[in-house]
N, C-alpha and C positions, 0 to 999 in steps of 0.2 A: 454467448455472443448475442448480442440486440440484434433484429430485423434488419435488414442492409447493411450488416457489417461483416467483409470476411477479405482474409489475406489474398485470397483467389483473384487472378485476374483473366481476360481474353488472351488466348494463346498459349498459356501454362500447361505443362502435361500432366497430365493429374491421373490417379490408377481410383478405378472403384473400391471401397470397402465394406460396401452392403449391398445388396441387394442380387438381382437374378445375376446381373452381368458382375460379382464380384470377382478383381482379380483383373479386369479388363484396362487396358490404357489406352487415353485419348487425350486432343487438344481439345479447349473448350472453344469452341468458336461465338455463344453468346451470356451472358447470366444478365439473370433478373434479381435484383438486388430487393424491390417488393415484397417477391414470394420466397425470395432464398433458393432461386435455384439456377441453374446452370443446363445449356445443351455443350454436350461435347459428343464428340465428332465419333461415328458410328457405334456410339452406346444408347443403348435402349429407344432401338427400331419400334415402330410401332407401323401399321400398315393404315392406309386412309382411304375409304373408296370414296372417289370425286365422280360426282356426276358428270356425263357429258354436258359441255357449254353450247353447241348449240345440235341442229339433229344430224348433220354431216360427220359429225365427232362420236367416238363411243364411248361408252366410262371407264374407267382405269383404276387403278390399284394403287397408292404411292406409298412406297414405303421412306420415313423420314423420324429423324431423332428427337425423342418424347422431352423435356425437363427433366434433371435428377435434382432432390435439394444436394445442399453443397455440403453439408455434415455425413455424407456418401463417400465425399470423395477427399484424396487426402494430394497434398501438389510432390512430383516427385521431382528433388535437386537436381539438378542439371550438372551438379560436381559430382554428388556421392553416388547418384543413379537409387537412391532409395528413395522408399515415402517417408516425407519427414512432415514434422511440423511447425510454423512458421514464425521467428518472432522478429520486431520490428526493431531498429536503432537509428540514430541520427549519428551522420558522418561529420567529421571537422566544419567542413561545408556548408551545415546546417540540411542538407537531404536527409528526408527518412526512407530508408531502407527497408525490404524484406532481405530476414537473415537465415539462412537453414539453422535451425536448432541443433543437428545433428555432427552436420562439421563445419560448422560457422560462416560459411562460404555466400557472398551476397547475392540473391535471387534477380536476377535481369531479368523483364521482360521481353522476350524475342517481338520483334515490330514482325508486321505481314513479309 
């Protein structure tokens, strides 16, 4: 797959397949299609000390979700309940579609 190109979208629940957090599921809430990568939603916490902003304030700790690239993660069907992988078709209509490879069943995007 070229640079910016991938079946994944915002909202999809996608399961990790490499790295520490493999195994784990989450919504992706943003991807960078640049770098090929993806945050989703409480995978790979990383902690951030932020200084105090001014001297009334103290510093803090943030913990917040790192980038994963997207060849990590695999999208799980919303029919079969497994991780499948993705391929595309054009309906009667002329729409192109994501299609679960697995049990054919069309990939909708859930809206917010």
């Amino acid at each position: 797959m070229r640079q910016g190109q991938t079946s994944l979208r915002v909202n999809d629940k996608v399961e990790v397949i490499a790295g520490k957090d493999k195994g784990r599921v989450g919504k992706i809430l943003k991807i960078d299609r640049k770098a090929d990568k993806a945050v989703v939603e409480r995978i790979n916490m990383i902690k951030r000390h932020m200084k105090p902003k001014n001297a009334t304030q103290s510093g803090q700790i943030v913990e917040k979700e790192a980038p994963v690239h997207i060849s990590n993660l695999m999208l799980i069907c919303p029919e079969c309940a497994k991780t499948v992988r993705i391929g595309k078709k054009f309906l009667e209509d002329g729409t192109k579609v994501r299609v679960c490879k697995s049990c054919g069943a069309t990939i909708e995007t859930s809206k917010k």
